[in-house]
N, C-alpha and C positions, 0 to 999 in steps of 0.2 A: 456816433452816427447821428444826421441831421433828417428828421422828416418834416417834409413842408407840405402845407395845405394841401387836399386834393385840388381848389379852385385857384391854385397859383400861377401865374403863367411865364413860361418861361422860354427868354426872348437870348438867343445866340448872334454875338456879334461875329461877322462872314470873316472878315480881315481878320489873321494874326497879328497879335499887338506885341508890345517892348513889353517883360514882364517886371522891369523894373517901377512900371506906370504901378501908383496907391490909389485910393480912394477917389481923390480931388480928380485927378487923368479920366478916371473910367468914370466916373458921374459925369466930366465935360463929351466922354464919348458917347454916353445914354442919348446925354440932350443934344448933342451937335451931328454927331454920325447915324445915330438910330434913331432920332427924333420923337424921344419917349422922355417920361415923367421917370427919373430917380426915384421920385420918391413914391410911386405907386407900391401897392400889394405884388408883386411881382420878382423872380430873377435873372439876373441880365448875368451870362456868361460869355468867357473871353480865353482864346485861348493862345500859345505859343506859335513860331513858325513850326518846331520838330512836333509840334501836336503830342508833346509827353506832358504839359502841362494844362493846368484850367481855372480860370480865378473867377470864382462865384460874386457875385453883390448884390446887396439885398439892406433894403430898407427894412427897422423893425421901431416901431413906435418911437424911438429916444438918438437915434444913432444906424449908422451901415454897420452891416456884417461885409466881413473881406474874408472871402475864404478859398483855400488855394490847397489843388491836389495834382500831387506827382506819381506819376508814373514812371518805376525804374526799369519794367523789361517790353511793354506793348506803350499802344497808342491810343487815342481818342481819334474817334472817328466824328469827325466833322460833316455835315449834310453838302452835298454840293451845290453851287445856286442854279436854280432850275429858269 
């Protein structure tokens, strides 16, 4: 189990993505689609169409973390755009 800064912010991309997109994909999605800094203090997640998946990224001094959680019997509930 991963705990992150209380002051971290954390920014949910709207659109389901290909979950086969790595690192290089979703850092062109940060800066193109949500028009944020990669590399800030911050995490930027992504999730599948069936919403049983979620792929975390997150910059850490030297390198991304790429981190990815499955769900085998519910869902992620995604925010709706208001």
């Amino acid at each position: 189990m991963s705990r992150f800064d209380t002051e971290l912010r954390v920014y949910l991309h709207r659109e389901p993505i290909d979950f086969r997109a790595g690192i290089n994909s979703l850092v062109n999605l940060v800066e193109q689609s949500m028009q944020l800094d990669p590399l800030a203090r911050a995490v930027y997640a992504f999730n599948n169409r069936r919403a049983n998946r979620i792929k975390l990224l997150l910059w850490e001094r030297n390198g991304f973390w790429l981190m990815l959680r499955r769900l085998e019997a519910d869902r992620f509930v995604w925010p709706r755009r208001q």
